[in-house]
N, C-alpha and C positions, 0 to 999 in steps of 0.2 A: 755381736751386741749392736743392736742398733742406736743410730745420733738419739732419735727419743730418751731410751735412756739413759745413757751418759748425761743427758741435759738433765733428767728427771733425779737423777742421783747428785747432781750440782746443785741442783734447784732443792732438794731434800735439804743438804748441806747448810747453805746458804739459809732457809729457813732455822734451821738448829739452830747454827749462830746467830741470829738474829734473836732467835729468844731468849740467847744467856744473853748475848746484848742488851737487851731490854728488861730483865729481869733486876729484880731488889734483891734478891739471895745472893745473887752473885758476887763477891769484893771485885772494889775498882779494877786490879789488874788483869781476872780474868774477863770483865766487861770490855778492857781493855784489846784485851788479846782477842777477843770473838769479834769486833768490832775489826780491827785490822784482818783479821782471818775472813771475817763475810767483804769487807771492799776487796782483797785479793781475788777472792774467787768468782764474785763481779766482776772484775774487770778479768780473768780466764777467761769467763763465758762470751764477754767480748770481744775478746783479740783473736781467737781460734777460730776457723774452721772446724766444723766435724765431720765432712762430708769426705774425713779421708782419713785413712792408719792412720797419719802421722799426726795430723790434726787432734785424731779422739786421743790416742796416746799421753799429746802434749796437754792436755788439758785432764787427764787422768794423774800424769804425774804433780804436776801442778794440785790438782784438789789434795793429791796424799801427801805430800809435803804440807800444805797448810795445816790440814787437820793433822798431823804429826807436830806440828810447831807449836799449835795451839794446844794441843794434848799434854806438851811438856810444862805449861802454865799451873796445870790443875791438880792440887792433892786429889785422895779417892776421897777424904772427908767433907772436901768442899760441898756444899747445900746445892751444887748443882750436879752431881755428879751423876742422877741417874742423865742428864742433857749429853753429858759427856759420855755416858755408855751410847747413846742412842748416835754421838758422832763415830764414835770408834767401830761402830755399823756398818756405818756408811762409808767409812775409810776402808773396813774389811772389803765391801764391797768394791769399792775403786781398786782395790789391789787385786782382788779377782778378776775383773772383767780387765785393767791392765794387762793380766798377764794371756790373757785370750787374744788380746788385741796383739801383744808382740809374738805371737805362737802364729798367729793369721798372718801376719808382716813377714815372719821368717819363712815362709810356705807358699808367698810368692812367685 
């Protein structure tokens, strides 16, 4: 998996929550939680390196935690739920390329 994208699956992310962030459907606490959930993974995308395993990893594990934390916020009837299929996407995907990245790491 190349840095691209890992950035581009952050950056995916990052926009989802921004729009239940900004969204009127959404009740205060999951505004809440997308809003803590997108400055978290901002500041990922800044603190890491990706130009290395351990780097893309840590910044993998990092997005799936959040989107896992912020998942645990949201009934499925909430008015934003189809936002929250389309993060639970993108979290499939981190946990995919994740697990490529630790497969490449052990094979060293």
């Amino acid at each position: 998996m190349s840095n691209t994208d890992i950035t581009e699956l952050l950056t995916d992310a990052a926009a989802a929550l921004k729009a239940i962030k900004d969204t009127e459907n959404a009740d205060r606490e999951s505004r809440r939680a997308a809003f803590e959930s997108y400055n978290d993974i901002l500041l990922l995308i800044g603190r890491h390196a990706i130009n290395s395993y351990e780097g893309r990893t840590a910044l993998l594990t990092g997005l799936i935690a959040e989107l896992a934390e912020f998942n645990k916020t949201i009934k499925k009837e909430n008015p934003i739920a189809a936002q929250v299929d389309e993060l639970v996407g993108i979290a499939d995907k981190a946990v995919d390329i994740f697990k490529s990245e630790k497969k490449a790491l052990a094979s060293e």
